[in-house]
Every structure is written in structure tokens, then in C-alpha cells.
C-alpha positions in Angstrom: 45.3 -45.8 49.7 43.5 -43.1 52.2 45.0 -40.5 50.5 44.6 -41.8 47.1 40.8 -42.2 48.0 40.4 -38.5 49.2 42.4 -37.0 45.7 39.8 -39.2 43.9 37.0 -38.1 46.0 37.6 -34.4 45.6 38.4 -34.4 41.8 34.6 -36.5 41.0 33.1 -33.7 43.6 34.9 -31.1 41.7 33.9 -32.3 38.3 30.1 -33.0 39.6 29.0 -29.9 41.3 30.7 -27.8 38.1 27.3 -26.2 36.4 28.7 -26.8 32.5 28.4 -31.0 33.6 25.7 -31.0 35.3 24.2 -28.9 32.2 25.3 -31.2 29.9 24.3 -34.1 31.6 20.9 -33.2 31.5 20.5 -32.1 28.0 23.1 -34.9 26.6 19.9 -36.9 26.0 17.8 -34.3 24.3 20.2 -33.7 22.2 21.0 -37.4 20.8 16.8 -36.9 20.9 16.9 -34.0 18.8 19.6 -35.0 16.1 18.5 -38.7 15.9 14.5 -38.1 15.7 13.4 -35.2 15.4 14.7 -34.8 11.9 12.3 -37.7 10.9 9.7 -36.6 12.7 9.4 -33.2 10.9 10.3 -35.4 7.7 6.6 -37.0 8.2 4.7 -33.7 9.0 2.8 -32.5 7.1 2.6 -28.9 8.1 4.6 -26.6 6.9 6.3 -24.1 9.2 4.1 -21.3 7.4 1.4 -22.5 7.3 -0.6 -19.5 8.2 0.3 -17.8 5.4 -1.3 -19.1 1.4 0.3 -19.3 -1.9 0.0 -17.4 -5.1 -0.5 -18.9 -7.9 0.0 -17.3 -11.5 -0.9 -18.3 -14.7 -1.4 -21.9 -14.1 -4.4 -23.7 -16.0 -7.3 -24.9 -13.6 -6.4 -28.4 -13.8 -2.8 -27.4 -12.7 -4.2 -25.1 -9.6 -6.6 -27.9 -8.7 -3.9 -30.4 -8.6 -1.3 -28.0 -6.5 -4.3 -27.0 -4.1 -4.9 -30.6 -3.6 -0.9 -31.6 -3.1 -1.0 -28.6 -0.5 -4.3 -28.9 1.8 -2.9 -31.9 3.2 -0.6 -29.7 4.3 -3.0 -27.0 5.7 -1.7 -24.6 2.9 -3.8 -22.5 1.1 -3.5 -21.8 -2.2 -4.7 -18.5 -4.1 -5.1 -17.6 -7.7 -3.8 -14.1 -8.6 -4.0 -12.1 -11.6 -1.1 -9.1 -11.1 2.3 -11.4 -10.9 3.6 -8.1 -9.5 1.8 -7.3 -6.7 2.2 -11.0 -6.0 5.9 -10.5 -5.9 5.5 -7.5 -3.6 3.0 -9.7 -1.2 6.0 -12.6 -1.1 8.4 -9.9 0.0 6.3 -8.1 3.0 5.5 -11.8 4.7 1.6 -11.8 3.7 2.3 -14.8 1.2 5.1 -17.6 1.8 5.8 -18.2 -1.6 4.8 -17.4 -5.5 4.6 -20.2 -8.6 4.3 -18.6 -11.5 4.0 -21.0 -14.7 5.5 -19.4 -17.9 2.6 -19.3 -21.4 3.5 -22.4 -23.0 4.1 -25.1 -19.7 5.3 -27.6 -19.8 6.4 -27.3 -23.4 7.9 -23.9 -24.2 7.3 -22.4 -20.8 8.9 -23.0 -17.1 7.5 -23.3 -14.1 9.4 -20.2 -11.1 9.2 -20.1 -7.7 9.7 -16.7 -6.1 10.6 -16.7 -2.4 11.7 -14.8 0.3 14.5 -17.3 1.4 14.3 -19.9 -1.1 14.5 -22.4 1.8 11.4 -24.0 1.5 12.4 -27.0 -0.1 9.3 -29.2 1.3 7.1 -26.8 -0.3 8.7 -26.2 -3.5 9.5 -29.7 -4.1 5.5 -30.9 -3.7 5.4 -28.4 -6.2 7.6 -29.9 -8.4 6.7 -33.2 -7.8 3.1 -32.2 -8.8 3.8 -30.3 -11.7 5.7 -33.3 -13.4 3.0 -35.5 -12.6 0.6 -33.0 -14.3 2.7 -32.7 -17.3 3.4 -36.6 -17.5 -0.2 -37.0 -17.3 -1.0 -34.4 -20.1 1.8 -35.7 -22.6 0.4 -39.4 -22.5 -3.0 -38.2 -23.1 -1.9 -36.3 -26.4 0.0 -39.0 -27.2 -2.8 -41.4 -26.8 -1.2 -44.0 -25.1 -3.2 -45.6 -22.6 -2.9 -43.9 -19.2 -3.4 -47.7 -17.4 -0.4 -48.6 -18.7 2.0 -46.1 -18.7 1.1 -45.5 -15.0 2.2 -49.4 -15.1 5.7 -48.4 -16.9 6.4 -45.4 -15.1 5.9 -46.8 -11.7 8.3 -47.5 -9.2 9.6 -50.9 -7.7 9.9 -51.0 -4.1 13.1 -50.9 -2.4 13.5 -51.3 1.0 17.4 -52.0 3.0 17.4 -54.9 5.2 20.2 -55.2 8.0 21.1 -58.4 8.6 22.2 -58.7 12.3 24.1 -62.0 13.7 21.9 -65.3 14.1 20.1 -64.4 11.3 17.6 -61.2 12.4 16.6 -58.8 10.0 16.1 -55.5 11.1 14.1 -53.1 8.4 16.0 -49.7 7.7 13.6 -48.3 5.5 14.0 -46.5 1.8 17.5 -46.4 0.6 18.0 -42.5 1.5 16.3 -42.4 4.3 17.8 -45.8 6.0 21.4 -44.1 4.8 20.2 -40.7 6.8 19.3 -42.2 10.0 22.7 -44.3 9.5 25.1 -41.6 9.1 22.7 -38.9 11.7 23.2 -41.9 14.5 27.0 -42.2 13.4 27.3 -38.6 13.8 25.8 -38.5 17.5 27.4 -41.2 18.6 31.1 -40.2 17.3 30.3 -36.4 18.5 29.5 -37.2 21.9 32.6 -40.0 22.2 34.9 -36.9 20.7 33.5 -34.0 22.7 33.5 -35.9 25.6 36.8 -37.8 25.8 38.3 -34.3 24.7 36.8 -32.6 27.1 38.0 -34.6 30.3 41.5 -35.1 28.5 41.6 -31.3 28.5 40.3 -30.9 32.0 43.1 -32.8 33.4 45.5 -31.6 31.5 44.4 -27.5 32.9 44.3 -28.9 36.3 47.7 -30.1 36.4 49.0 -26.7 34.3 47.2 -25.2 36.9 48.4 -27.1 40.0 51.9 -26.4 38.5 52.0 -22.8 37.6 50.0 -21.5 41.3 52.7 -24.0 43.2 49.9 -25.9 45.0 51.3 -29.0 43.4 54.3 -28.5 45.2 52.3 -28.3 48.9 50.3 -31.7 47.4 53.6 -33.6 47.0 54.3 -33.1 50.3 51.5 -35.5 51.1 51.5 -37.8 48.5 53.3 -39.1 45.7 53.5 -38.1 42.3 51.4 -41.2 41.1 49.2 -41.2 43.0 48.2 -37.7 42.4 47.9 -38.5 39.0 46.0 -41.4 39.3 43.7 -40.0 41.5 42.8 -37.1 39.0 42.7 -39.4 36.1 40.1 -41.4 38.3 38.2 -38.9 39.9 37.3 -37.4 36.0 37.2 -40.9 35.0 34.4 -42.1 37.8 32.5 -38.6 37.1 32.5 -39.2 32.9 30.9 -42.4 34.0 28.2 -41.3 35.6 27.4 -38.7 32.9 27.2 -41.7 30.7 25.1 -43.8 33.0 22.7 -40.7 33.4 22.3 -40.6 29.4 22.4 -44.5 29.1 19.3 -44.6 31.6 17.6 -41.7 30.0 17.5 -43.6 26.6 16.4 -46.9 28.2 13.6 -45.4 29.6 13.2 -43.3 26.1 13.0 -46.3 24.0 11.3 -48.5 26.6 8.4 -46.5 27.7 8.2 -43.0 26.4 8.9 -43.8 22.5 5.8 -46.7 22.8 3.8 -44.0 24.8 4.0 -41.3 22.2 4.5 -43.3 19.2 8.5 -42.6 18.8 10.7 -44.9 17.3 13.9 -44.5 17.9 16.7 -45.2 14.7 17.4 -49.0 14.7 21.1 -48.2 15.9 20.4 -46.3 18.9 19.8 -49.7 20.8 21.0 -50.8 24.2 23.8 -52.6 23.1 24.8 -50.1 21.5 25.0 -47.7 23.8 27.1 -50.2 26.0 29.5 -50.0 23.6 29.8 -46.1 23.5 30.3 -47.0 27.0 33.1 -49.5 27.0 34.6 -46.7 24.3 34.9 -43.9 26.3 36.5 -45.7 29.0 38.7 -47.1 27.0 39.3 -43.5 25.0 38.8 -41.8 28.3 41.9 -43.2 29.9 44.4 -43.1 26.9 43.6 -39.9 26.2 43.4 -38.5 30.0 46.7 -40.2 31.1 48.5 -38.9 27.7 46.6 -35.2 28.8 48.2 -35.4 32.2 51.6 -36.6 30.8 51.6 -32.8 28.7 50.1 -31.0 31.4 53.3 -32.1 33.6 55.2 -30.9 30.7 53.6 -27.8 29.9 54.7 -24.5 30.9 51.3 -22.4 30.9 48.0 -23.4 29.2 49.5 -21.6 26.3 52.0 -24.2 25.5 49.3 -26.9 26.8 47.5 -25.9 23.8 50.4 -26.0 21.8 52.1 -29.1 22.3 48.2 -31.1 22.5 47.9 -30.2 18.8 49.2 -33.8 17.2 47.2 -35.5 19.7 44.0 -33.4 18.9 44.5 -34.5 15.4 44.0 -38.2 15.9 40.4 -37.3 17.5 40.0 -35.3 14.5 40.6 -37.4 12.0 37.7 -39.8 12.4 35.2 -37.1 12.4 36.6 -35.9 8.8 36.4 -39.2 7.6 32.8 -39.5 8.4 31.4 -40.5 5.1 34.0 -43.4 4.7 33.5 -44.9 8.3 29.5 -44.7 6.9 29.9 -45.9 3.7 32.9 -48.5 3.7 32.8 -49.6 7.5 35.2 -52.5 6.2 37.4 -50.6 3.8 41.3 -51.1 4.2 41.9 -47.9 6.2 39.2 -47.8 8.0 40.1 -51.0 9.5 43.6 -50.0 9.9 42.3 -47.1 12.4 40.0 -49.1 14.0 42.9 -50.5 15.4 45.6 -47.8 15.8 44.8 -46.9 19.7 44.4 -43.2 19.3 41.9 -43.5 16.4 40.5 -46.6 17.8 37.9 -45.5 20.1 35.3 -43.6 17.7 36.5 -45.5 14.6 35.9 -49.1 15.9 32.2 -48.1 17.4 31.2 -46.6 14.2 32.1 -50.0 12.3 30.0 -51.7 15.1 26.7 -48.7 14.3 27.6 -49.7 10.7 28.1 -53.3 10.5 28.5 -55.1 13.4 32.7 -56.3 12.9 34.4 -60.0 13.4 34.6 -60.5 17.1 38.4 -60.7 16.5 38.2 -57.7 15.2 36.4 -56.4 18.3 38.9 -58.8 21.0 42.0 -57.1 19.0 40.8 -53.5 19.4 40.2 -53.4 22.7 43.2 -56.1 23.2 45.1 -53.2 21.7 43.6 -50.4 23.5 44.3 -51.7 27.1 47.9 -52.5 26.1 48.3 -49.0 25.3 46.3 -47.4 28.1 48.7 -49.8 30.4 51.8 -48.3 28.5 50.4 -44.3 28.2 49.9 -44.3 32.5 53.7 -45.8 32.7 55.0 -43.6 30.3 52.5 -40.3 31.8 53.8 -41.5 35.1 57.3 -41.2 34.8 56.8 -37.5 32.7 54.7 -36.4 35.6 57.0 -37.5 38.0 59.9 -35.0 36.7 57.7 -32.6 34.9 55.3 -31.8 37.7 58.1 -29.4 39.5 60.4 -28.2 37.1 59.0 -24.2 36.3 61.0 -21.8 34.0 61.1 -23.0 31.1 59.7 -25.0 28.4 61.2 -28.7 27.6 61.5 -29.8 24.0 60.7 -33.6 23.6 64.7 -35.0 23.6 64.5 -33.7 27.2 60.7 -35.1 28.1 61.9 -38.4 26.6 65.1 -38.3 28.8 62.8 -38.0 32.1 61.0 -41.3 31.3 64.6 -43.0 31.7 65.0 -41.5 35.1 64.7 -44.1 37.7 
């Protein structure tokens, strides 16, 4: 147990005091910050990154450039008439103006309305633009047809639709307009799944180098000497294990105190599904992912001739971590499909598949007690098997074993 203490002690030291985890560590939480809120934030302001710079207008009538210059001086945007649509153009190009609208003779009837950019990337800017225009040209068709403008701004105007989540017991949780509830849905989804993936992989392929490395320098052998095969193992799986935990304690803390004190402070809200319970759960799933993964990672190391072949063989079980993140847009949209159910249950899909269901829609508890039922069954089942690989594998050099003679080592007693 001394010995398995000190191989569990150096590997969390080694893993620690490595600059790339303390790096991430630290900006882990700015970046769930940045993907999460920020996008809504810059949604609500009303400044346009320009802003400095005005923009020509051509050919518009005056009620059409008083509309547009009022649509943009909320957003600190001046607007300015112009006469030569060329020199415009040649203004757009150098940087002295952000944009151009020029509205074709005829608008809105025979003419169109252009926008002439540099990158054509503004879309907050051109859509106010649009947005105004059609209002202008509503406006002007009801008036020739002289319908009264009382009621059809009655017939024309939109019913509000909000999306309520219903949570157990009964809460309702407000998620906003339809598209912009669905955004913050499938950005948290995306943060959540990316950080479970990234990190899972990235401590799976940490020990899986280690033990290549341990194998192909022949310090491994001076280790054995020592201790045991299993424990060695053990203690690496650990050691990353007890050092992945603290990263995620570290970001766990960071959005407490986020949501708690800093987010009322500045006025921050964070999306409804970054909540504490929550992020629990991405905890319990990356243990859970953490030591399938890690002892199957060790298992292929002890197998593995060079990182080369590491790589190679690693490939089908990379594509299970995969998988989930291509099938983003399903886990968002149908948490409770067929499939998606199906995976939230298979143990190597598991992990990021059952969590999203659970940022989606929170799932039965059965649901949630046979996952996890599932996943512990097969962590017990991937250390035996990992075990027994990295009990043979670990010393034999020179060549490369196919999988008939890996699965032979597992029988060895």
C-alpha cells in the first residue's frame, strides 16, 4: 500500500506541476464564460464593432434615411447621405466608411435595396437595415392602399412566444424566445460535451504515452522490480485520476462563485443549464468516463509497440468519443429519441451522451440508476481485463501483437 501511495503521489505531482494543466485549469472557466455568455451579451449590444466609422447612404428618399438614421444611432452609428455611389464604393474599400446601402430608383417596387461591404460580415448591421427597410415599405404599401394603419399594425403583429422548461416538482424555468432559448441550449450542450471529451481524452492519452514510454526507455522494467504490475497501473490510473479531479473542482468552484456573486454583481446571468447540479453531474461523468477510458488507455499502451502504433490501435476507441460530438444536433433536439437513448447506455458513449439528455431534459431516474449501473460494471470489468493485458504486455519489446495474441494474455493466469 506504501508503494502504491508513492506511484500515486508522483503521477498527480507529475500531472500538477505540468504548465499545459495548470494553464488549462485556469482558463477552463473563461472559456465555458466566453462560449456560454458572451455570445449573448454581444447579442444585446448595441454597438457595433465599427462604430467609429458612418454609413453611406445612396439614393434613399428622406423618410427612408430618417428611419435608417434612427434604427442606427441607438447603435452609435452615423449615417451619411452621398451623392457619387462611386466614390462611396471607393470610401467602403479604403476603411473610411463600414458599409454602403444603396436603394435602386423604383424601391421597394421595381427597385432593390444593395449593401456593399468590405467583408460582408456585418450581419447585425445589415440586418437592422433590412429589418427597417421592410417596415418602411410595409408602412408605405398600407398607406396607398388605404387601409387603416391601426389595424394592419394589429394584423401584422406578432404573438409572443416564450419556451418554458418544466423541471421535476413542478418549477418552471423561463428559456427565453424560441431561437434564442435553442442557442443557449445547444452553446451549453456544446461546452459541456467539449470539455467531458477533451478532457477524458486527454488523461486517457496521457496514460496510455506514459506506459509506451515507461516500456520503450526500459524504466518499467527497473519499476517492476519494486512493485507489481497492478499496482503500477493502478497507481497511474489514480494519480491522473485524483489530478483530473481537482481540475474539475477548480472549475466547479470558479462557476459557483461566478453565478453566486460575480454574475449578481455585474449583472450576468448565466444560461439556465449551467447550474450547480449540473456541473455535479459533469463531475460524476468524467469519473465515470475518466476511468473506462484511462484503464482501457493503459490496457493499449501495455500493448503498444511505440506511440506510433499507440495511435494506431486507439483509433476505434477514439471513435466512440467521437461519435457523440457528431451527433450534436440530435442529442439537442431529440434527447429521448430511440438511439440516443441506446448510447446513453452503451458505456463508451455513455458518459457525454447521458449528461447531455440530463442539459436537455432531465431523464427517468432509471434511466440515470441504469447508466451509471452500467458504467461501473464496465469500469470494474475494463481494470480486470487492462490488468491482465498490462500484466504480459508491459515487458514483451520487439514486436507488435495482433489482438488473437492480446486476447490470449488475458487467459494467462
Amino acid at each position: 500500500m506504501g508503494k502504491l501511495k508513492h506511484i500515486i503521489r508522483h503521477e498527480f505531482r507529475l500531472t500538477t506541476a505540468n504548465k499545459a494543466f495548470v494553464i488549462l485549469t485556469i482558463i477552463g472557466p473563461f472559456l465555458i464564460f466566453a462560449i456560454t455568455v458572451l455570445p449573448t451579451l454581444l447579442a444585446q449590444s448595441s454597438s457595433p464593432v465599427a462604430s467609429d466609422k458612418p454609413l453611406a447612404l445612396f439614393g434613399a428618399p428622406p423618410r427612408v434615411e430618417q428611419a435608417i438614421s434612427a434604427a442606427f444611432s441607438g447603435m452609435k452609428l452615423q449615417v451619411e447621405h452621398v451623392e457619387d455611389i462611386e466614390a462611396a464604393k471607393a470610401s467602403v474599400i479604403d476603411g473610411s466608411r463600414v458599409a454602403l446601402l444603396e436603394l435602386e430608383a423604383g424601391w421597394p417596387d421595381t427597385g432593390k435595396a444593395i449593401w456593399y461591404s468590405k467583408s460582408s460580415a456585418e450581419i447585425g448591421l445589415y440586418s437592422t437595415a433590412s429589418a427597417v427597410l421592410e417596415a418602411v415599405a410595409r408602412e408605405e404599401r398600407i398607406r396607398e392602399s388605404g387601409i387603416d394603419p391601426a389595424l394592419a399594425a394589429k394584423l401584422l403583429s406578432k404573438p409572443t412566444f416564450e419556451v418554458i422548461k418544466l423541471e421535476k416538482g413542478g418549477e418552471e424555468k423561463a428559456q427565453g424566445q424560441g431561437d434564442q432559448a435553442f442557442l443557449e441550449t445547444l452553446m451549453t450542450v456544446l461546452v459541456f460535451i467539449m470539455l467531458l471529451y477533451m478532457t477524458i481524452l486527454l488523461y486517457g492519452q496521457m496514460i496510455g504515452r506514459s506506459v509506451v514510454t515507461e516500456k520503450t526507455s526500459k524504466t518499467v522494467e527497473i519499476m517492476l522490480s519494486s512493485v507489481t504490475s497492478r499496482d503500477l497501473m493502478i497507481g497511474k490510473i489514480l494519480g491522473l485520476g485524483l489530478a483530473g479531479m481537482l481540475q474539475y473542482a477548480v472549475w466547479i468552484s470558479m462557476a459557483f462563485v461566478l453565478n453566486h456573486f460575480l454574475g449578481p454583481l455585474f449583472g450576468l446571468a448565466l444560461p439556465v443549464a449551467v447550474s450547480m447540479q449540473n456541473m455535479m453531474w459533469l463531475f460524476v461523468f468524467f469519473i465515470l468516463g475518466f476511468f473506462l477510458y484511462s484503464s482501457a488507455y493503459a490496457a493499449l499502451g501495455a500493448a503498444s509497440e511505440d506511440e506510433q502504433h499507440l495511435g494506431q490501435i486507439a483509433w476505434p476507441l477514439l471513435m466512440f468519443l467521437i461519435i457523440p460530438m457528431v451527433m450534436l444536433n440530435t442529442l439537442v433536439t431529440s434527447p429521448d429519441s430511440t438511439a440516443v437513448v441506446i448510447m446513453s447506455f452503451f458505456p463508451l458513449t455513455s458518459p457525454i451522451v447521458m449528461l447531455s439528455r440530463i442539459l436537455v431534459a432531465s431523464p427517468p431516474v432509471w434511466h440515470l440508476v441504469l447508466c451509471i449501473g452500467i458504467l461501473v460494471a464496465s469500469i470494474v470489468g475494463m481494470m480486470v481485463f487492462a490488468g491482465k493485458v498490462f500484466r504480459v504486455g508491459i515487458l514483451m519489446t520487439g514486436k507488435r501483437p495482433k489482438l488473437k495474441e492480446v486476447l490470449r494474455w488475458v487467459k494467462v493466469k
